[in-house]
C-alpha positions as CSV (number, residue, x, y, z in Angstrom):
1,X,-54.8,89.4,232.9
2,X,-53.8,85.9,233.1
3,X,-57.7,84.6,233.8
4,X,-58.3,86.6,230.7
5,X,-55.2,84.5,228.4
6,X,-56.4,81.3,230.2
7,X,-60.1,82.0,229.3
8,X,-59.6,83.0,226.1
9,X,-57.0,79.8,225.6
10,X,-59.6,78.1,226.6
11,X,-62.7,79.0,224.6
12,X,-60.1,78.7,221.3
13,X,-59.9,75.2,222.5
14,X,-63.0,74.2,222.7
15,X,-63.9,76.2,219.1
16,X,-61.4,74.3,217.5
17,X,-62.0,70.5,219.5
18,X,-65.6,71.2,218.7
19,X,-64.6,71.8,215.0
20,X,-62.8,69.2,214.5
21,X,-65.6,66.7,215.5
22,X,-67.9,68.9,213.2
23,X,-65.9,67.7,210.5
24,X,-65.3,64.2,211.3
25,X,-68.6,63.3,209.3
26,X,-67.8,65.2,206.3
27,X,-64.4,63.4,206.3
28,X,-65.8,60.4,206.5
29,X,-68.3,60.9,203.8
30,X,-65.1,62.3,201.3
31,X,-63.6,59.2,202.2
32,X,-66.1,56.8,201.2
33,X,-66.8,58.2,198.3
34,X,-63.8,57.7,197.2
35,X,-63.4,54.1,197.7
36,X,-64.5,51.0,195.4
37,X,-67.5,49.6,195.2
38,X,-66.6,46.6,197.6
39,X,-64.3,48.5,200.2
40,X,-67.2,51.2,200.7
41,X,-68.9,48.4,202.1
42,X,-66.8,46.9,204.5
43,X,-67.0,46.5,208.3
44,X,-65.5,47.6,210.1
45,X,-64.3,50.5,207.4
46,X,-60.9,50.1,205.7
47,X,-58.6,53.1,205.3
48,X,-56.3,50.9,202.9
49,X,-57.3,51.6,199.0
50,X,-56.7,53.3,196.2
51,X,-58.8,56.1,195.7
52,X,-61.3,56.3,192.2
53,X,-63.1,58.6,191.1
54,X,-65.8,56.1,189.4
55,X,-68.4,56.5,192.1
56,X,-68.8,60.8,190.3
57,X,-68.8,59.4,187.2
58,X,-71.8,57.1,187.7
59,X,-73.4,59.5,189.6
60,X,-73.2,62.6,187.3
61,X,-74.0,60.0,184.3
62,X,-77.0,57.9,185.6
63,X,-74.7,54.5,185.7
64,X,-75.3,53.4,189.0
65,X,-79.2,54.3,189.3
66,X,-79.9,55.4,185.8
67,X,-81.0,58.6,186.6
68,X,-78.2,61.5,186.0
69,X,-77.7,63.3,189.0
70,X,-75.9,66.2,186.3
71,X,-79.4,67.5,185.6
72,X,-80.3,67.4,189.1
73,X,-77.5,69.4,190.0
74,X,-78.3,72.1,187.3
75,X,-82.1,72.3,188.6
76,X,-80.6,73.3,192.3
77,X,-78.5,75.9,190.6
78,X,-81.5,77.4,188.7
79,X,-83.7,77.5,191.6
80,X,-81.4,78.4,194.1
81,X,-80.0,81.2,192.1
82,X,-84.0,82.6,191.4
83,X,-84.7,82.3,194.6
84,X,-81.6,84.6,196.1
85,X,-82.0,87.1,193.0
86,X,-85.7,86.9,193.8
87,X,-85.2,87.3,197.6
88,X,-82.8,90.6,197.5
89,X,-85.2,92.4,194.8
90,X,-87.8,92.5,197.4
91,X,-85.9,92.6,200.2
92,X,-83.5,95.6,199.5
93,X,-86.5,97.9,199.0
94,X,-88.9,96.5,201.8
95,X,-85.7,96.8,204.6
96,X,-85.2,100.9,203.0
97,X,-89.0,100.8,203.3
98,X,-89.2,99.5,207.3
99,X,-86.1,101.9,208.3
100,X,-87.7,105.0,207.0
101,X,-88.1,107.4,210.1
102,X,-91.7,108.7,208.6
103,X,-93.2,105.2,208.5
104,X,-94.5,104.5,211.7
105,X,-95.5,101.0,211.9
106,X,-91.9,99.9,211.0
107,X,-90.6,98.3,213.9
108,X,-94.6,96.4,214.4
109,X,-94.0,95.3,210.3
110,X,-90.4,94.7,211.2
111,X,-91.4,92.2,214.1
112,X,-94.4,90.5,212.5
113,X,-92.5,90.1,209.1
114,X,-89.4,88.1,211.4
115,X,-92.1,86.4,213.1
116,X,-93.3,84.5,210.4
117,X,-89.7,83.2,209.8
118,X,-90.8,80.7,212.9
119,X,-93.6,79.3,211.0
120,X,-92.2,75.9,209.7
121,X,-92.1,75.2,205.7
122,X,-94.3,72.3,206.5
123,X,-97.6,74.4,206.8
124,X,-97.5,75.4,203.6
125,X,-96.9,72.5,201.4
126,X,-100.9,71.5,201.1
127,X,-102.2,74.8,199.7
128,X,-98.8,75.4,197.8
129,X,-99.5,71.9,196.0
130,X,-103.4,72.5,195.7
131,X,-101.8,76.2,194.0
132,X,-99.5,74.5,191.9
133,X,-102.5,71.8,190.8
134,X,-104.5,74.8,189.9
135,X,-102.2,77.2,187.8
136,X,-100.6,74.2,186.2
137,X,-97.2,75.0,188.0
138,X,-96.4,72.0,189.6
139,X,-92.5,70.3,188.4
140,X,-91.7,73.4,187.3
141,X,-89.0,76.0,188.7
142,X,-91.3,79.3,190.0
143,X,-93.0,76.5,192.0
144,X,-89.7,76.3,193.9
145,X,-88.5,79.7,193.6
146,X,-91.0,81.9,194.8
147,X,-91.8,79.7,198.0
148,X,-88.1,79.8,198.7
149,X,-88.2,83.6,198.6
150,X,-90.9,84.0,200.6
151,X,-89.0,81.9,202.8
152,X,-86.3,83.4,202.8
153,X,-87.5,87.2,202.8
154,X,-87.8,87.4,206.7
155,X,-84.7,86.8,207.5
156,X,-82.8,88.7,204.8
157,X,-85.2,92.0,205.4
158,X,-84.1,91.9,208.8
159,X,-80.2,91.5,208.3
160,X,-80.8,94.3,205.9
161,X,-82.8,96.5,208.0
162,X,-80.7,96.4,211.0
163,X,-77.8,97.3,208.6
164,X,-79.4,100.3,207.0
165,X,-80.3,101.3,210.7
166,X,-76.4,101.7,211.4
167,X,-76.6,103.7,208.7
168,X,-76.0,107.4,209.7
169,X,-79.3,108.8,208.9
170,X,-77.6,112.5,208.0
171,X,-76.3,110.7,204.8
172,X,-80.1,110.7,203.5
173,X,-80.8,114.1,205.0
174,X,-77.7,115.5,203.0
175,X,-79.0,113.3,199.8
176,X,-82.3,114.5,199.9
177,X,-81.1,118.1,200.1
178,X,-79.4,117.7,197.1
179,X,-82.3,117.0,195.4
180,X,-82.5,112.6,195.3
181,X,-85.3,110.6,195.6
182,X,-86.3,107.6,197.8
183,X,-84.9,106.0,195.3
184,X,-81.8,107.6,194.3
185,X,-80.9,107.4,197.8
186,X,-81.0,104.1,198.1
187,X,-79.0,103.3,194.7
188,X,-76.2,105.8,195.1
189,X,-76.0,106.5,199.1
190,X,-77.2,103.2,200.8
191,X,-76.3,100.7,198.3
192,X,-72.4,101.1,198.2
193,X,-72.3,100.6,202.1
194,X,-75.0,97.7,201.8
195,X,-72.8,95.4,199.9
196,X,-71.8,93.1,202.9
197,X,-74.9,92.7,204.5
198,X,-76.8,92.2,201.1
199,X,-73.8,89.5,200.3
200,X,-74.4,88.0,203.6
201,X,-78.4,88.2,203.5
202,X,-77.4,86.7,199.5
203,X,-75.1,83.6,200.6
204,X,-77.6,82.6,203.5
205,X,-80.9,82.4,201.1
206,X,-78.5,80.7,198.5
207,X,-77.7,78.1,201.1
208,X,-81.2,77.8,202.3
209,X,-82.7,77.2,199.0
210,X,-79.8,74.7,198.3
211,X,-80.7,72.5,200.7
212,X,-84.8,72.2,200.9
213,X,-86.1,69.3,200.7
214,X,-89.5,68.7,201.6
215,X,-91.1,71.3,198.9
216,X,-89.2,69.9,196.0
217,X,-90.2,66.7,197.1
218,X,-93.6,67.4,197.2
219,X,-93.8,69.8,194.2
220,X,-92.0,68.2,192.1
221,X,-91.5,65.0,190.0
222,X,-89.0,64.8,187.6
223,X,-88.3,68.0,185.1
224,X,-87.7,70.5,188.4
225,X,-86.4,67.5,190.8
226,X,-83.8,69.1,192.5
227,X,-80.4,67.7,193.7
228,X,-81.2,66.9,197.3
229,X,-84.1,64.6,196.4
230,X,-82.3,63.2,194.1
231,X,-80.1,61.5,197.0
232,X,-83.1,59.0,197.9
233,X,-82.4,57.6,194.6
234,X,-79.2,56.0,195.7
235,X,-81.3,54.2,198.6
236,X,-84.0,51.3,198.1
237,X,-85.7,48.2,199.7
238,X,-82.7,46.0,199.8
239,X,-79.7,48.2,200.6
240,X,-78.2,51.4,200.0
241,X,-75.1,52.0,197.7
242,X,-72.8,53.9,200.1
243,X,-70.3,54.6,197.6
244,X,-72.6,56.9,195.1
245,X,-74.6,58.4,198.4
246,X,-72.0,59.7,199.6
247,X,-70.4,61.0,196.0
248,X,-73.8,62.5,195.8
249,X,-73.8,64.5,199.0
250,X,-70.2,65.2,198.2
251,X,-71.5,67.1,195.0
252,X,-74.1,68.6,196.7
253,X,-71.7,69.9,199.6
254,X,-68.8,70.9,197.6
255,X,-70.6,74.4,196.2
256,X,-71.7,75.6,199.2
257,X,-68.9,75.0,201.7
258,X,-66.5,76.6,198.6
259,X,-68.7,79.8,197.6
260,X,-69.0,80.0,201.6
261,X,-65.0,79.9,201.9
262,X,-64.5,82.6,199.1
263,X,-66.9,84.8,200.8
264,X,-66.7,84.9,204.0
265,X,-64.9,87.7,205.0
266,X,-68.3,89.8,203.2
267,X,-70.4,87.3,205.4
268,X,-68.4,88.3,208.6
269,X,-68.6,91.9,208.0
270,X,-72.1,91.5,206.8
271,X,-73.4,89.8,210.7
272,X,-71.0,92.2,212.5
273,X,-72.4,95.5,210.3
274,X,-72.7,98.2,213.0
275,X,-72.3,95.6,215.9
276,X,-69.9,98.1,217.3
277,X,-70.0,101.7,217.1
């Protein structure tokens, strides 16, 4: 009993040490983004100024580089939320799809659609910028979104599919005999119980999608630019205003660490959905 309290102690500590040094960058960048233009800049750094708010203004206006990073912000938020709503409209029916009993190459479809979650975004940026040259797509939104669902769709069909599996399978037997379909199954049985895992599956493809980087860069110029490219505009040949980066990564943070804090009891139960029976 007390190896247990001491090992348990113990892995707490190192959680919370390990934590805390997670989060000593993300201090830092609050910090500086706080400070002055000519105290961001010092060496060593001072922790002696009054805070301003001035380095968000410029950034969300276009003062410091003269390119508003508000629009920037708003082309994230259009893509990122396509892509999720995108992602869970095909992945809710293709996980019902690979958990049905009577299809029998689930589990090979099941492992070859996770598989391709291994193959790196980077592969695919050629033919997607020859496609988006050809069908006149390219700086615009379904460029982005539809990549970042395909993406995404792996990874969510399988946190889905595993959920549905936990799923007592007498619940369907009992809804079919009462005369649903497929499809009236999975709206009025599965989906109630689904919620988590499809919030979970949800929050990870929103997060995702937030952060990409090489696509948009590559597929995009201006009108789409999303907010993460947007951040090489704060650096150039002869220096790199430290005070608007890091505002700019602050902005680009902020949503996803707070949407993640209001949700994550959904995104806890979600993972550990039938973990234990």
């Amino acid at each position: 009993m007390a190896n247990r309290k001491i090992s348990a102690w113990l892995g707490q500590f190192v959680l919370w040490a390990w934590l805390l040094v997670s989060l000593i960058p993300v201090v830092f960048m609050v910090v500086t983004s706080l400070k002055p233009p000519g105290v961001a800049t010092s060496v060593p750094p001072s922790w002696s100024f009054r805070p301003t708010l001035d380095n968000y203004a410029k950034v969300l206006t276009g003062g410091g580089t003269g390119q508003a990073f508000a629009p920037l912000v708003l082309n994230s938020v259009i893509v990122t939320v396509g892509a999720t709503i995108l992602t869970m409209l095909l992945a809710v029916p293709a996980a019902y799809a690979l958990s049905l009993r009577e299809f029998r190459p689930r589990r090979f479809l099941s492992s070859w659609i996770l598989s391709t979650y291994m193959f790196p975004p980077m592969v695919s940026v050629v033919p997607l910028f020859i496609l988006a040259g050809n069908l006149g797509l390219f700086d615009t939104y379904p460029i982005l979104i539809v990549p970042y669902a395909a993406i995404n769709l792996p990874i969510a069909v399988w946190i889905l599919r595993s959920s549905i599996l936990q799923i007592p399978y007498a619940l369907q037997e009992a809804a079919m005999l009462d005369g649903l379909s497929r499809w009236g199954i999975l709206r009025r049985v599965l989906w109630p119980l689904l919620v988590p895992s499809v919030a979970t599956a949800a929050i990870l493809t929103a997060i995702l999608s937030w952060n990409e980087f090489l696509l948009a860069l590559s597929l995009t110029r201006q009108d789409a630019k999303t907010a993460p490219v947007g951040i090489m505009e704060f650096t150039g040949m002869f220096g790199t205003d430290w005070g608007l980066l890091t505002a700019a990564s602050t902005v680009i943070v902020a949503p996803i660490v707070v949407l993640t804090l209001i949700l994550r009891r959904r995104i806890v139960s979600g993972l550990t959905f039938g973990a234990v029976k």
